[in-house]
Residue, then its C-alpha position, 0 to 999 in steps of 0.5 A: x378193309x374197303x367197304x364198296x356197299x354199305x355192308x359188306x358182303x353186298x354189290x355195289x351200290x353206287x345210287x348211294x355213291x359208294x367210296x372205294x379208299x384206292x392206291x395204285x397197282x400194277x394192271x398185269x396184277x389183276x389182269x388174270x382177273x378182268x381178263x374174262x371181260x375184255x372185248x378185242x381192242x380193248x386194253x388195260x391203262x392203269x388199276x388201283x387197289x383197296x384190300x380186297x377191292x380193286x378198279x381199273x381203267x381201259x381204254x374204253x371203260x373203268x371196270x370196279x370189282x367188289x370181292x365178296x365172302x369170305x373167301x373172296x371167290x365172289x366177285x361182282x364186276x361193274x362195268x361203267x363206259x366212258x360213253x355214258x359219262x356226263x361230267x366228272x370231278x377230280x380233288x386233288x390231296x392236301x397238305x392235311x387231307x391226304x386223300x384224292x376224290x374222283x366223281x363221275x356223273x353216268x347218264x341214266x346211273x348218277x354220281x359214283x365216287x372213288x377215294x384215293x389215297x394220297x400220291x395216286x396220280x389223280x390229275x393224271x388219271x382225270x387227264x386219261x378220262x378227260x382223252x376219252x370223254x371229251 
């Protein structure tokens, strides 16, 4: 299970620059899901998975969903435009440090950090951001 927030159960809590461990999926998996939140023009690039937890990533923002209780019809959506972002920081997996980091710096929000899993692509996904902020 992903823990997004220090407890589970909780919204994220990205001024304490929550981890999400993510592998890729397909968009049309979770599409239903964000579909409520997509503007006209707006369209879904790629998405990546925990457990429970999913994010994706639009054409104009990066969408991170928490599924709370113990159901999981709960969902705390957080939606996070590239518009805001001021710099971000992609690490690339290793040969024994298996996992990938991307770091996003918000104006006026801070540091918020998610963990991949290793063969996610993250120089791609650093390429698909770097085309929209700079």
């Amino acid at each position: 299970m992903i823990v997004s927030a220090p407890y589970p159960g909780e919204v994220i809590d990205f001024e304490k620059a929550s981890v999400f461990k993510l592998s890729p999926c397909k968009p049309d998996a979770i599409a239903a899901t964000v579909a409520p939140l997509i503007i006209p023009g707006e369209e879904l690039v790629s998405a990546f998975k925990g457990a429970r937890d999913f994010v994706v990533f639009t054409n104009k923002r990066l969408i991170a969903v928490n599924v709370q209780g113990m159901t999981g019809k709960k969902k705390d959506f957080t939606s996070l435009p590239y518009s805001r972002i001021q710099a971000f920081s992609i690490e690339t997996a290793g040969t024994f440090d298996l996992d990938a980091e991307l770091e996003l710096w918000f104006s006026g929000l801070g540091k918020v950090r998610f963990e991949f899993r290793g063969g996610s692509g993250i120089r791609q996904l650093g390429h698909l951001i770097a085309s929209y902020v700079l």
